[in-house]
C-alpha positions as CSV (number, residue, x, y, z in Angstrom):
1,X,98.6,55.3,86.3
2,X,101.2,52.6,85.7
3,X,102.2,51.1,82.8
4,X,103.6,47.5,83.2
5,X,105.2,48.0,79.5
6,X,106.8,51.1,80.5
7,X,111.0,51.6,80.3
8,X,112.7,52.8,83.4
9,X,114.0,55.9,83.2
10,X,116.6,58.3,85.1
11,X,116.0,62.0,85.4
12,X,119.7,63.3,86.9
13,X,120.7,67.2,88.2
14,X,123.8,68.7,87.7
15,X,124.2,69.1,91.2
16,X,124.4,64.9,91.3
17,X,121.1,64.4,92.4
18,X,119.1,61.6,91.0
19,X,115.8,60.5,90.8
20,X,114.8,57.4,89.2
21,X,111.2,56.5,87.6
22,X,109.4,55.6,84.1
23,X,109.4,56.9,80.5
24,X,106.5,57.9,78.9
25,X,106.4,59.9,75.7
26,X,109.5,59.8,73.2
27,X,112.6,57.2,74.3
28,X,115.8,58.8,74.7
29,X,117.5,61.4,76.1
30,X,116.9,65.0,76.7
31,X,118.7,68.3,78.8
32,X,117.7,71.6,79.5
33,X,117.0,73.6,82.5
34,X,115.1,72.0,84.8
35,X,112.2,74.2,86.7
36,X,108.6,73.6,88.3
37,X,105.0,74.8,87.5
38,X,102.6,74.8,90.2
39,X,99.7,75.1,87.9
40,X,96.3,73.1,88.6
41,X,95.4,73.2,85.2
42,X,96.9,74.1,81.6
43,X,99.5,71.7,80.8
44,X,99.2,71.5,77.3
45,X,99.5,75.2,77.6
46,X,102.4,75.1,79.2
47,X,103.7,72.4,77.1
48,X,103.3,74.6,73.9
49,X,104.1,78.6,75.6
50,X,107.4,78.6,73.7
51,X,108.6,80.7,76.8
52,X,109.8,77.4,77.9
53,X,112.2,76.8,75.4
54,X,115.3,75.1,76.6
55,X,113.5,74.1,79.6
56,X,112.4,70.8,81.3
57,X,109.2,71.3,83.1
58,X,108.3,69.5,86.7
59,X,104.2,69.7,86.8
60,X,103.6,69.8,90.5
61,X,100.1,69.0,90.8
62,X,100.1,65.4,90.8
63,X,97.9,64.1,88.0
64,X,99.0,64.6,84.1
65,X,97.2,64.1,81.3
66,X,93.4,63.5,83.1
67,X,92.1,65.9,79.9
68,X,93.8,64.5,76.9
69,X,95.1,66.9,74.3
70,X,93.8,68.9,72.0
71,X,94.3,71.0,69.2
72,X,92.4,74.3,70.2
73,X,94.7,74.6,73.2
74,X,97.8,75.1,71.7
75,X,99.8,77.9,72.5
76,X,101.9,78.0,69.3
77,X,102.5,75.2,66.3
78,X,104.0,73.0,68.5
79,X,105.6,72.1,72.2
80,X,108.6,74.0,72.8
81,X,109.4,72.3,76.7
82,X,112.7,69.8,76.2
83,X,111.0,67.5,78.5
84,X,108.3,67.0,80.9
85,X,108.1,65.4,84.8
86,X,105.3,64.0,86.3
87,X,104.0,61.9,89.4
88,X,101.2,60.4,87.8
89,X,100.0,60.2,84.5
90,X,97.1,59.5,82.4
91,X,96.9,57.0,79.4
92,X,93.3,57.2,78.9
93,X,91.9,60.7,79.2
94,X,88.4,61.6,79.8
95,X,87.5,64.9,78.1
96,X,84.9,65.5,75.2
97,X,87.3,67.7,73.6
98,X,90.2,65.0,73.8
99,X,91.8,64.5,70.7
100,X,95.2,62.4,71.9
101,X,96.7,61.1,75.4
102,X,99.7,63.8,76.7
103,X,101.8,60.5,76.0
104,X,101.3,60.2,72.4
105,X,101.8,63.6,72.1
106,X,104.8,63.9,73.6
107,X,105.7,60.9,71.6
108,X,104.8,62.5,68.3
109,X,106.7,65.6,69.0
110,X,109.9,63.6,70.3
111,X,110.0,65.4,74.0
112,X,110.4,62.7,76.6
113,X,108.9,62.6,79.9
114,X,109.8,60.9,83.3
115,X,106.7,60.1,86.2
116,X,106.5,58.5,88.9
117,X,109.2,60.2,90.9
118,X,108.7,62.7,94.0
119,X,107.8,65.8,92.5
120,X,107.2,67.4,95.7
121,X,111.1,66.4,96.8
122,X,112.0,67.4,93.4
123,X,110.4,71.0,93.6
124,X,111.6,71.7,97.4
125,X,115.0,70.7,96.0
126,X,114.4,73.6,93.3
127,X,113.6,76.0,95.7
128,X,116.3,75.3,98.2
129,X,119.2,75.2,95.5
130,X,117.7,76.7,91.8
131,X,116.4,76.5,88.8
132,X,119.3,74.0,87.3
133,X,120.3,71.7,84.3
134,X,119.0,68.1,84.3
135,X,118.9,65.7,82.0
136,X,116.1,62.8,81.3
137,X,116.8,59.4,79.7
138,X,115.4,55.8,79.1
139,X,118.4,55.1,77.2
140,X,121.2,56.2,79.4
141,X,120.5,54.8,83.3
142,X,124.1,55.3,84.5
143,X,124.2,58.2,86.6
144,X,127.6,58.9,86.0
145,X,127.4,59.1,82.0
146,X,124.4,60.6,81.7
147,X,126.0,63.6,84.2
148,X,129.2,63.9,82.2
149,X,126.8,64.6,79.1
150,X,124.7,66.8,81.2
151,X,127.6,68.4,81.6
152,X,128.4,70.0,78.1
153,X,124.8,71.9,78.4
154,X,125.3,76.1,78.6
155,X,123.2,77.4,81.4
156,X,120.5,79.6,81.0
157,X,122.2,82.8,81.7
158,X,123.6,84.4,78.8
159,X,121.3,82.3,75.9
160,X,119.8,83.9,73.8
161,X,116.6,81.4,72.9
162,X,114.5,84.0,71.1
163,X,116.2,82.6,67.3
164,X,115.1,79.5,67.9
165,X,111.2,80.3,68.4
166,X,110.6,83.9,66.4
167,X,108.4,83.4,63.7
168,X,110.4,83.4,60.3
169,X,107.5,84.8,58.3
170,X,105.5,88.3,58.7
171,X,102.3,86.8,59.2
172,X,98.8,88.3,60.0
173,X,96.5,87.5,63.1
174,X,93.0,87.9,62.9
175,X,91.3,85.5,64.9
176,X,89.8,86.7,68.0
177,X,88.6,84.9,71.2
178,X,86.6,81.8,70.5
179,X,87.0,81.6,67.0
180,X,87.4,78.8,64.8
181,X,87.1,76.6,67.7
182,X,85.3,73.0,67.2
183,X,82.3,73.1,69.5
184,X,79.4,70.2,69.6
185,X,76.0,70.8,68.1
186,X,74.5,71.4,71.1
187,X,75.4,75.3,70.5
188,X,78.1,75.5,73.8
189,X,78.9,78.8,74.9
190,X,82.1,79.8,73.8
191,X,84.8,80.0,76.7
192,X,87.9,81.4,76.8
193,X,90.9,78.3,76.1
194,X,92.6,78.8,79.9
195,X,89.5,78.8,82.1
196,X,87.1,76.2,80.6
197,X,83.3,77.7,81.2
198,X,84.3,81.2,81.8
199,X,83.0,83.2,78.8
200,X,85.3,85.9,77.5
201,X,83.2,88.2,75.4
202,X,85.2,90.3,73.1
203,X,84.6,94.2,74.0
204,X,81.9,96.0,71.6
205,X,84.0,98.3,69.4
206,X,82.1,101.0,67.5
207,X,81.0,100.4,63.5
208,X,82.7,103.5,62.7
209,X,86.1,102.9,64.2
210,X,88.9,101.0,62.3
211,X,91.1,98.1,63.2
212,X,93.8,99.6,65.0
213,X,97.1,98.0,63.1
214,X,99.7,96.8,65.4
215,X,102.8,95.0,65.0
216,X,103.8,92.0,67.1
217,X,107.5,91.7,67.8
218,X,107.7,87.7,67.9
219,X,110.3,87.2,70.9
220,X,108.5,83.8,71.1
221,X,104.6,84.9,71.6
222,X,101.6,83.1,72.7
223,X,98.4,82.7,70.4
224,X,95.9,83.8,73.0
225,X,98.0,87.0,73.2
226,X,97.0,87.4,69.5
227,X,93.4,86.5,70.1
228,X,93.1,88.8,73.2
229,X,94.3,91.8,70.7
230,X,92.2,90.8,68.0
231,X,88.9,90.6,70.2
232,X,89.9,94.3,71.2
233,X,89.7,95.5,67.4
234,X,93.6,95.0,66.5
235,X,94.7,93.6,63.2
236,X,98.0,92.4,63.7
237,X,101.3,91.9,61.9
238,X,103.9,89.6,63.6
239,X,107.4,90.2,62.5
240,X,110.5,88.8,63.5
241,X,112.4,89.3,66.1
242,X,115.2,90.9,64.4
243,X,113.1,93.3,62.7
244,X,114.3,96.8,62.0
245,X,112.5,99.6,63.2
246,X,112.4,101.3,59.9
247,X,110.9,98.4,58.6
248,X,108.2,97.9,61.3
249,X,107.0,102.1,61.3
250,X,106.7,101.3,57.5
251,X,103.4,99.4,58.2
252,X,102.0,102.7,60.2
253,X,100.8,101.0,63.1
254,X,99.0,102.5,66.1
255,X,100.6,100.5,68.8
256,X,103.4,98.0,68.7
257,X,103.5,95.1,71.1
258,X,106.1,93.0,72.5
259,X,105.6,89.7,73.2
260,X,106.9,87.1,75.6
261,X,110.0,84.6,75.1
262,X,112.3,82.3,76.4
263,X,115.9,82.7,77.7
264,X,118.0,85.8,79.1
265,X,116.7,88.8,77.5
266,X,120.2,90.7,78.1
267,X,121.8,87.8,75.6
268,X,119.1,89.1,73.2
269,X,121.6,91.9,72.0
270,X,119.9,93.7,69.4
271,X,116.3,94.0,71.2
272,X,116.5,96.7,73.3
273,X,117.9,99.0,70.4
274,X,115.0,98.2,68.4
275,X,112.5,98.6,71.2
276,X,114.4,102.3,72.2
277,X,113.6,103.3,68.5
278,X,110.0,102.3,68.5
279,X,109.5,104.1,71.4
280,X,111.2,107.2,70.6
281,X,108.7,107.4,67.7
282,X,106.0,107.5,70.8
283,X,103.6,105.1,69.1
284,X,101.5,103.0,72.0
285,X,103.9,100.3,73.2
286,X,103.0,97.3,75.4
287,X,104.9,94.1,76.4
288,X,104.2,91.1,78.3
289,X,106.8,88.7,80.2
290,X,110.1,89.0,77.9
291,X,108.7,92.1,76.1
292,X,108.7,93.5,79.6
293,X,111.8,93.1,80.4
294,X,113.0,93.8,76.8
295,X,111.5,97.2,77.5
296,X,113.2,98.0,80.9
297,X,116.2,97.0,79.2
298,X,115.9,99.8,76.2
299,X,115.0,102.4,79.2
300,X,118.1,101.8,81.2
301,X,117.1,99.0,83.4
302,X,119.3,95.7,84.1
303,X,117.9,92.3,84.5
304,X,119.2,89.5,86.7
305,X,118.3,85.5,87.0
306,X,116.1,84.7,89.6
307,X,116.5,82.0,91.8
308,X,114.0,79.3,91.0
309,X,111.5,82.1,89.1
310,X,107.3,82.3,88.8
311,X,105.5,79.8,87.3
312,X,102.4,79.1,88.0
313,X,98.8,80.8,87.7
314,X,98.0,82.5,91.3
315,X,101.0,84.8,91.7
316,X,99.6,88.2,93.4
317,X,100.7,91.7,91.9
318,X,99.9,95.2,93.1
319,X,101.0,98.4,94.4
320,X,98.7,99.9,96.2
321,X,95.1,98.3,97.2
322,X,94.0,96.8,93.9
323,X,95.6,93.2,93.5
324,X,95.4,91.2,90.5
325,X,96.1,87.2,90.8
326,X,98.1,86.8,87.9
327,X,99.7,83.6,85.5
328,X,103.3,84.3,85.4
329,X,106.2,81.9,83.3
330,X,109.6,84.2,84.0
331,X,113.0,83.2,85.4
332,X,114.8,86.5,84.6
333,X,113.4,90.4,86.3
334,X,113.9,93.6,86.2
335,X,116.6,94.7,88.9
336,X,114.8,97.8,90.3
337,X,117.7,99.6,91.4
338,X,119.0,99.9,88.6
339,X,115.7,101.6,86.8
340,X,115.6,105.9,86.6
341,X,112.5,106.2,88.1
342,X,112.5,110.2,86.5
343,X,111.6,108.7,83.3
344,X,109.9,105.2,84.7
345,X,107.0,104.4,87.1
346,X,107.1,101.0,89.0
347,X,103.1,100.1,88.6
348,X,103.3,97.0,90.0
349,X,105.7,94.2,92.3
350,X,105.1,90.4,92.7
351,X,103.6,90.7,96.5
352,X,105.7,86.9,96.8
353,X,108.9,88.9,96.8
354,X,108.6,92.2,95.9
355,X,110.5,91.4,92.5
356,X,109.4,94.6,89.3
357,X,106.3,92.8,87.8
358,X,104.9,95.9,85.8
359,X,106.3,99.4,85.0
360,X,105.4,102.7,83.0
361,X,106.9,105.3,80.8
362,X,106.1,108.5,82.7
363,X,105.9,110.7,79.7
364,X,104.7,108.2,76.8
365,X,102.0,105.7,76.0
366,X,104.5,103.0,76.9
367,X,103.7,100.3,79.7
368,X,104.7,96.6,80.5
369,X,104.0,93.6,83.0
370,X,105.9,90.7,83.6
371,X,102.8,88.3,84.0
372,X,100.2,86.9,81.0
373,X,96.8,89.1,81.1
374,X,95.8,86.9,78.4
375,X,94.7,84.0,80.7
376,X,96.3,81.2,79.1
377,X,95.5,79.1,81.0
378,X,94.7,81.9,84.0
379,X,92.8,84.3,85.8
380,X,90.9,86.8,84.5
381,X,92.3,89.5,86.6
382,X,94.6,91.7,84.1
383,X,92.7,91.9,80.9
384,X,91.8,95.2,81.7
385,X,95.6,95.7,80.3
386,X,94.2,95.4,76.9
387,X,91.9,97.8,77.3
388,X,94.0,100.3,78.2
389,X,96.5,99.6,75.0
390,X,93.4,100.3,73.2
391,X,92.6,103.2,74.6
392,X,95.9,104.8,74.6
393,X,95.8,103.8,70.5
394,X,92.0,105.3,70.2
395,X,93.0,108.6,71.8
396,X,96.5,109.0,69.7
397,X,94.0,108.9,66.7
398,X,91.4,111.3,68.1
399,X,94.3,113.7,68.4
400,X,96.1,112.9,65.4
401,X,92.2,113.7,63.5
402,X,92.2,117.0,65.7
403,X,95.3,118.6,64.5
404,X,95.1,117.5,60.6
């Protein structure tokens, strides 16, 4: 809705474009790369994934903020996005679970926000031309100035965002699925945080199996990642991303997982050699998004920047008959040509355009995708990928138990 109080302000691309509308959240000015999200639902997911680091998000669906914020959707301590852009937006939000309006938010983490402009002319723009820089402002509404500061912002290709959202702590994770969240008296079922009302029951695990113990290479990872691992048995220890791999095996884990992040993985220089060692000590190994193609990178692969990228929660993925609907935040891929498929198995492709969206070590426990299984927000359709990280970990220690 509008707000009669509200300050003009001027969203600008580095291609010259301009598109004028209202503040809402934090005053002043903000860059970064500007991209789109074609999600129905999940924006303060999105707003807190700090895969979007150094980005400036345009929501495409045309209402913002209808649910409020909250502090059980979170994706990480706090919203990572430089900026947001909206058609419409919400000041008074109408959800049980509402804690704050996206505005006040915003506001409180000082990310500004434009709405009211044509974010369907926006996004068609994006796909015609590219993801590119933009700048917002409600303090700077000369187009000419505000695209000469614009103009002193690196692209995307080549940073390395990953320092700027590892943790800087080992920490452990042991909250599972539905856990610790504030429900009402009334005794509600328990739902998982990126489909509301669609009950995620954590698999039963045996009393006389232990936690499997894996390790969590923070490239910038999501909390329902954690809480998908944890309601499969894991206890997990996040480390750094610039963890050695001496350092990591010292824990003895069963599985290690990498996680997803923001920027070009290929400016993340020290990655892939850590990942090559902690898969030539054959433990389980699964990544997710950034982790993925942190992965490819350590087996040989290249990446490249794709044009506009996936964002959004209904991207198809397959191979062969079985299709999953996936949730997918990436604007970087695996080049295929460039992977030795003697050593690596393409499992699965984005069916939108064919692009490397999951792959497999051919001799070790080792597997990635480029989408989120964990659903957050999402489909269901992938969380079978958990499972199997499980498994590979539960039958590495039946056979370690067999040959002691």
């Amino acid at each position: 809705m509008f707000n009669p109080a509200a300050q003009p302000a001027l969203l600008i691309l580095e291609d010259g474009s301009i598109y004028r509308g209202w503040s809402f959240g934090a005053a002043g000015t903000t860059m970064g790369e500007v991209v789109f999200n074609t999600g129905m639902t999940g924006y303060q997911e999105v707003l807190t994934d700090p895969s979007y680091c150094g980005q400036i998000v345009t929501f495409t669906y045309p209402e913002l903020g209808n649910t409020g914020v909250n502090p059980e959707d979170e994706e990480s301590a706090r919203p990572f996005v430089r900026g947001a852009i909206a058609k419409n937006i919400c000041d008074r939000p109408s959800s049980w679970r509402s804690t704050q309006s996206l505005s006040d938010y915003l506001k409180a983490h000082s990310i500004p926000g434009i709405y009211g402009i044509d974010t369907r002319a926006l996004t068609r723009q994006l796909r015609s031309a590219g993801a590119m820089n933009g700048a917002i402002s409600s303090e700077v509404l000369d187009p000419e100035e505000l695209l000469r500061q614009l103009q002193t912002l690196p692209s995307m290709e080549g940073l390395n965002l990953v320092r700027e959202v590892t943790t800087q702590e080992i920490y452990e994770w042991r909250e599972a699925t539905g856990q610790g969240w504030a429900f009402s008296a009334e005794s509600q079922p328990i739902a998982d945080p990126g489909s509301p009302g669609v009950v995620l029951e954590p698999p039963a695990t045996s009393t006389e199996e232990r936690p499997l113990k894996v390790v969590a290479v923070d490239f910038g990872i999501k909390r329902n990642i954690l809480r998908r691992l944890a309601s499969y048995g894991c206890h997990v220890t996040v480390v750094p991303a610039d963890t050695s791999a001496e350092e990591i095996l010292s824990y003895r884990p069963d599985g290690i997982f990498l996680s997803n992040g923001p920027g070009d993985p290929a400016a993340v220089t020290n990655a892939p050699q850590l990942t090559r060692a902690l898969v030539e000590s054959q433990l389980p190994t699964f990544g997710i998004c950034m982790g993925h193609q942190i992965l490819g990178l350590s087996l040989g692969a290249e990446t490249f920047k794709l044009k506009f990228g996936h964002r959004g929660l209904n991207q198809p993925c397959g191979l062969t008959e079985q299709i999953e609907i996936t949730s997918q935040n990436h604007g970087f891929a695996l080049d295929a040509d460039s992977i030795d498929e003697t050593q690596v198995e393409i499992t699965h492709l984005n069916l939108n355009d064919r692009t490397v969206a999951g792959i497999r070590h051919r001799q070790l426990p080792v597997f990635s995708v480029q989408y989120h299984p964990e659903a957050s927000p999402g489909p269901h359709d992938a969380d079978y990928l958990f499972a199997n990280f499980v498994k590979a970990m539960r039958e590495r220690q039946a056979s370690a138990k067999t040959t002691q």
